[in-house]
N, C-alpha and C positions, 0 to 999 in steps of 0.2 A: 242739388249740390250735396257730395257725400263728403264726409270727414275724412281728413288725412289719418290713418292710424298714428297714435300716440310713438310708438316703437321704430316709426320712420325716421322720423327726427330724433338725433341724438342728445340735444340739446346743449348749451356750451360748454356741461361739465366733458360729456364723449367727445366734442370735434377738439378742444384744450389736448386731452390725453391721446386724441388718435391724429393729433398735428404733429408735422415733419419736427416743427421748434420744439415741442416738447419732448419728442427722442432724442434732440439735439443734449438740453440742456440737462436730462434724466442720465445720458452717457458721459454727458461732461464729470456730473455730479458722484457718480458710481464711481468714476475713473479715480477723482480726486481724493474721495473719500477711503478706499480700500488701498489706495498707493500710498496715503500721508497716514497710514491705520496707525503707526509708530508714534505720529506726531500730534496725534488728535489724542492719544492714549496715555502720551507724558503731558501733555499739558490740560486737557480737559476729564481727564479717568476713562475707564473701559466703561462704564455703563454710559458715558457720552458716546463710545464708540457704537457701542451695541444698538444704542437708541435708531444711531442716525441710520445705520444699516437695517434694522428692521423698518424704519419707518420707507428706505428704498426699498425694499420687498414691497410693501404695500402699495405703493405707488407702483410698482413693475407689474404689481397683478392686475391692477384698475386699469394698465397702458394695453395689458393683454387681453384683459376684457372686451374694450372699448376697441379692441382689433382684431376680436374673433372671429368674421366672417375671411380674413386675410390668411389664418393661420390651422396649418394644418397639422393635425396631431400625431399624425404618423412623421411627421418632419419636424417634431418640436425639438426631442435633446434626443441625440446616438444612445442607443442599445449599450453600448460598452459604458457610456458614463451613467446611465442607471443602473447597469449591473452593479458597475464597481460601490456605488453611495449605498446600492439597496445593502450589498455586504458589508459594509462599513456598519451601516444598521443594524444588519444582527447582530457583529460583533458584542454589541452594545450588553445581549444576555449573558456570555463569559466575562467578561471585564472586570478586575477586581473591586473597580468606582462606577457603579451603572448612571450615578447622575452626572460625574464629570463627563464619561463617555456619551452620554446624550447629549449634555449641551454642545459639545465638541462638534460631534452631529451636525448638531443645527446649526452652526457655524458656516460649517463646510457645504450643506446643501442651501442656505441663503446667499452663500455666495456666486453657485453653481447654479441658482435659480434667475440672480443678478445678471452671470454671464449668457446666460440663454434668453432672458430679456433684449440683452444688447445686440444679439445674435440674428435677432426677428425683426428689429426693429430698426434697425442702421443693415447698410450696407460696408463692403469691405472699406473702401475709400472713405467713407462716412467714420467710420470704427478707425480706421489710422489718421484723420485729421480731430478729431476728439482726443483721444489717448497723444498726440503729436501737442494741443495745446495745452493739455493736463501736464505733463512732462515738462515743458518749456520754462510752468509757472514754479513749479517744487526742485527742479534743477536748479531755473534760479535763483529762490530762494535758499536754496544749500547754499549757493556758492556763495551765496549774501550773507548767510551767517557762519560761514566758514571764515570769509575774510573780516567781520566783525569781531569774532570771536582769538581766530588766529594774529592776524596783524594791526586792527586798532587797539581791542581794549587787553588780548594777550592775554585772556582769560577763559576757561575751559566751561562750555555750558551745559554741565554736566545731566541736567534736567534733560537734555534732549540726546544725551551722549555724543556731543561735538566735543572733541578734546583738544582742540586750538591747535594742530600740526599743519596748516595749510604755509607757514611761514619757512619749515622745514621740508614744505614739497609733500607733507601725506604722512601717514596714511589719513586722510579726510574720510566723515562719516554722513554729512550731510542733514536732512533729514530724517532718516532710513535708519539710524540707531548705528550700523556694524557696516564696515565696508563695503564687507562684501556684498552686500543687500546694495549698497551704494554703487557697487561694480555692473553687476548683473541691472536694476534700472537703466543706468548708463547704456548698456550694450540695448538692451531692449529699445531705449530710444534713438542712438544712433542707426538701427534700425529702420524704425517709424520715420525719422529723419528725412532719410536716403529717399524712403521711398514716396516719401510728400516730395523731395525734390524732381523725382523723375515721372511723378504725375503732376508737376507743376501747379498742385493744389494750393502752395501758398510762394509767396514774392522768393525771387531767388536770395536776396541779401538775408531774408527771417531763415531759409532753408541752410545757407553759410552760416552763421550765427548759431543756428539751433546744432550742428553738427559739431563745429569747434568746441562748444559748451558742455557737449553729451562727452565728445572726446576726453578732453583735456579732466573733467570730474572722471571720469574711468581711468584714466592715468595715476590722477591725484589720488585717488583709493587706493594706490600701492596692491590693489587685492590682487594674488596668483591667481584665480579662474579666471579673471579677466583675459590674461593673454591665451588660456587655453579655448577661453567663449569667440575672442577675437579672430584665434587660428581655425575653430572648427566652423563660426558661421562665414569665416571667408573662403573656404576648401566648401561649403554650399551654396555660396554664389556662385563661383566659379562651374559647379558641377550643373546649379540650373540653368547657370549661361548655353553651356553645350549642348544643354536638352534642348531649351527655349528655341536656340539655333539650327538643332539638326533635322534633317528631313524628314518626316510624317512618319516613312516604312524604313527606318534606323533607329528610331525614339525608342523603340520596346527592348531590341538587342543591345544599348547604350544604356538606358537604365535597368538593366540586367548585370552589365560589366560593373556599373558606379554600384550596383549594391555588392555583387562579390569585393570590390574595391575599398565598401565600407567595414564587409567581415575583415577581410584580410588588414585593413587599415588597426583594426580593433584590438587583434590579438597581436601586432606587433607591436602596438602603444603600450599592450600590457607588460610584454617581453621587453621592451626597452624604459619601463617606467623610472628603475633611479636613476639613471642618465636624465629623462628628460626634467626628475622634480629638483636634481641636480640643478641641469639647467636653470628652471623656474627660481630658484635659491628658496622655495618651499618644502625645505628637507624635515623640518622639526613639526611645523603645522603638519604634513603627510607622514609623517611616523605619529604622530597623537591621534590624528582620525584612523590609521590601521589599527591601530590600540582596540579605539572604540570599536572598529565595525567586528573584528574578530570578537570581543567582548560579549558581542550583538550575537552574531552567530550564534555563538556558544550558549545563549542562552535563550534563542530561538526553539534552540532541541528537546526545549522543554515543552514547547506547543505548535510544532514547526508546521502544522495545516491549518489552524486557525489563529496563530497571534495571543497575543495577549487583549486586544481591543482595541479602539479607536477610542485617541487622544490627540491626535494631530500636534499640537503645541504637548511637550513634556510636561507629564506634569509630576513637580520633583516629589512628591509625598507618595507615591504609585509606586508598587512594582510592576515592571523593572527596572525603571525609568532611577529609583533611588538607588538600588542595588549599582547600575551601571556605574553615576556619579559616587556612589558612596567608594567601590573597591577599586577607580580609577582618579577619585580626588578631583573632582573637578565639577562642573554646575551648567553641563550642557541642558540646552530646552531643545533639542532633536538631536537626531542620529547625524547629522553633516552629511548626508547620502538619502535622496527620496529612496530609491530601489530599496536600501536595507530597514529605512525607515519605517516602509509600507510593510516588508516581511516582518517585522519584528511587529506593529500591529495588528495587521491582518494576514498573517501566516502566507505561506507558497501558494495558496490560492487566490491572495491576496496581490501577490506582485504579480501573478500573469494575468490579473486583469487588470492590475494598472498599465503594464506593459502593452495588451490588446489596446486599451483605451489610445494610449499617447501611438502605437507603431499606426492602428488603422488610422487616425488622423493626420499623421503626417504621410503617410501613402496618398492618402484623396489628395488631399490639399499639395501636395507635391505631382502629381499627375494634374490638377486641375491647372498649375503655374505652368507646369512644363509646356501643354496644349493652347491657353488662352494666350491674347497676345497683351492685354492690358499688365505692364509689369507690376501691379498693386496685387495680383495675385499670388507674389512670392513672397511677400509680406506674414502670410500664413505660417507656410511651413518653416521661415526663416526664424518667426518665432518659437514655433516649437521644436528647430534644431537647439535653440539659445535655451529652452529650459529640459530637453532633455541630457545637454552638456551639463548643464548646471547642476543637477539634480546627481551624477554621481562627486560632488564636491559639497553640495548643502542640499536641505530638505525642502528650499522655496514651493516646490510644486505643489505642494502638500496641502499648505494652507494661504490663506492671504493673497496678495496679489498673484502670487507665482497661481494658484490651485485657480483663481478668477481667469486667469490667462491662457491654461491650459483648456479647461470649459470651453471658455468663449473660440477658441482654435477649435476644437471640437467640431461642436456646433457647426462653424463657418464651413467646417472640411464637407460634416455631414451633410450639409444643402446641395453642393453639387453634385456629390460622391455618392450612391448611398443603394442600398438594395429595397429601400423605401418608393423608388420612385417608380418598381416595376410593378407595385400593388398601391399606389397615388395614382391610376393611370386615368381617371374620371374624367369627363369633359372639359371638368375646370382643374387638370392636374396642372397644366402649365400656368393656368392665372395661379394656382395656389404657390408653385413652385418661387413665380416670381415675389409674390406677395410675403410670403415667409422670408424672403428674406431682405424685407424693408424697402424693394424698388420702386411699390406704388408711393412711395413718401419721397424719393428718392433724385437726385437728378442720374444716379449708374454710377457704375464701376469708374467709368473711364471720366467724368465730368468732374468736378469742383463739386464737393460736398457742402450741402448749404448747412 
């Protein structure tokens, strides 16, 4: 009788971390924590923040440990999004503050490491009934202390920057500090919603409910991007419809047309801008951010190949971040724009590969929806039309939930998509393929995610 090797058996600390329940409850926990980052930070301090987020790092690495024979390293995170962190990185040796720019850093690649955990370890459906319950619970809890604050007790809780307007119809801030953070959530989950409803992953009455709630809080934010997040991701429904729909050998010449459609879409919005911010009645907000971004320009010229550094969040004691606020009077914490945000820290080399990063993932992940038939696969790119609308009106992408969201789309794009897979092509590329992206834990795409 010969001994079982020791290394066979994982013993309950491995099969706990490489259990479906525990990627359950690890994405729950991420989702929760990085999206209520506002509300854990006014009421508990950032070093409670920082804690809980390192301590999901740790735990993300022991999940990836205890799943290493599943996961393949050539398929771990897309080329464009190391490019882009490793530059961020260098930045760090120009930077006027090399220690604020490091920690900034590390901020941005825990989160980025966060989103690639979730990436490997859930599947798409899995990934949108997580982020769908996380949403549910901090929606309603806004709306719960919007209406406590606005119409019972008629007092503003200012600790969380709720300013009691829900009685006056808005503008409401929620959990989320500033509307617009409030706006853009909402759309995110209206979203997630839809798309739980049309893979009937949860009861249809929770799917009504969850959509009214997601609605009516995007309404109540009064925020202007909302109607332009609202207009541009429903002009990409519509456009994945006709892909989804058209036949196999028309798909390539139709999304050929819908991207000339997007250029020309592009430069007319630009050419008709005061009319439409007219329209919007965001005339004074959109004159105060051209202020800035021209501002931004202007003194990008001073290091317009490498930036001033990476700081992600402003930080007001820095140049040029004081200079800006100091000769424009005001106490911005970003640029109100990722695109200019990114150039003004990490210079023109800096925004095309932000630009590479967010076009080649919404390419994959938009060919992979247009082909497959499970509709959870438009779930992807739908999100990342929603932050890269976003991102020329606020910096979300950058840092915090918005910069986890984009990651995590990344990633999901890269599994299917990828020039990895013609050098994965090993016996066990297809077991790795599946594996990598959480199916062996999984019930699939198309099932009820457990």
């Amino acid at each position: 009788m010969t001994d079982t090797p020791r290394s066979a058996s994982p013993g309950w600390l491995g099969a706990l971390l490489d259990s479906a329940s525990f990627a359950r409850a690890f994405t729950l926990v991420v989702f929760a924590t990085v999206f209520s980052a506002f509300a854990i930070e006014r009421i508990a301090g950032q070093v409670t923040y920082v804690t809980i987020v390192a301590g999901l790092c740790i735990l993300g690495l022991s999940v990836m440990v205890a799943r290493r024979r599943e996961i393949s390293l050539l398929r771990l995170v897309p080329t464009t999004v190391l490019i882009f962190i490793g530059w961020a990185f260098a930045s760090i040796v120009w930077s006027s503050e090399t220690t604020a720019s490091f920690w900034s850093w590390v901020s941005m690649a825990a989160l980025a490491f966060l989103a690639v955990v979730i990436g490997h370890v859930r599947d798409t459906l899995q990934t949108v009934r997580a982020l769908g319950d996380v949403l549910r619970v901090l929606l309603g809890v806004s709306l719960a202390l919007e209406v406590l604050s606005g119409v019972l007790l008629d007092v503003p809780f200012a600790f969380l920057g709720i300013q009691g307007n829900l009685a006056q119809l808005g503008p409401v801030q929620g959990i989320f500090g500033t509307r617009n953070l409030l706006g853009f959530v909402a759309v995110i989950a209206l979203i997630t919603f839809l798309i739980e409803y049309r893979t009937q992953s949860v009861r249809p009455g929770v799917s009504v409910a969850s959509v009214v709630l997601a609605g009516g809080l995007a309404a109540l934010s009064d925020s202007p991007t909302v109607v332009v997040l609202a207009l541009g991701v429903g002009l990409a429904v519509g456009a994945l419809a006709l892909v989804r729909h058209a036949r196999p050998e028309r798909r390539a010449g139709l999304q050929l047309a819908l991207g000339a459609l997007v250029v020309v879409g592009v430069f007319v919005g630009y050419a008709a801008r005061h009319p439409i911010i007219a329209l919007l009645g965001a005339g004074t907000d959109f004159s105060m951010r051209v202020e800035l971004w021209n501002f931004m320009v202007d003194i990008l010229r001073q290091k317009p190949v490498q930036g001033f550094g990476w700081f992600g969040v402003w930080d007001q004691q820095e140049y040029p971040f004081n200079a800006i606020n100091f000769w424009l009077d005001t106490k911005h914490a970003s640029g109100l724009n990722a695109y200019f945000d990114v150039a003004l820290q990490l210079g023109w080399v800096g925004l095309v590969l932000f630009l590479a990063l967010a076009a080649l993932a919404l390419a994959r992940s938009w060919l992979v929806a247009g082909e497959r038939r499970s509709v959870v696969y438009a779930w992807t790119p739908l999100i990342l039309v929603t932050l890269l609308i976003d991102s020329m009106f606020e910096s979300f992408a950058l840092t915090g939930l918005g910069w986890l969201m984009l990651v995590l789309c990344a990633v999901r794009a890269g599994q299917s998509r990828s020039w990895r897979e013609n050098l994965d092509s090993g016996p066990d590329a297809g077991r790795g393929a599946a594996e990598g992206s959480g199916l062996p834990h999984a019930q699939g795409e198309q099932g009820t995610a457990g």
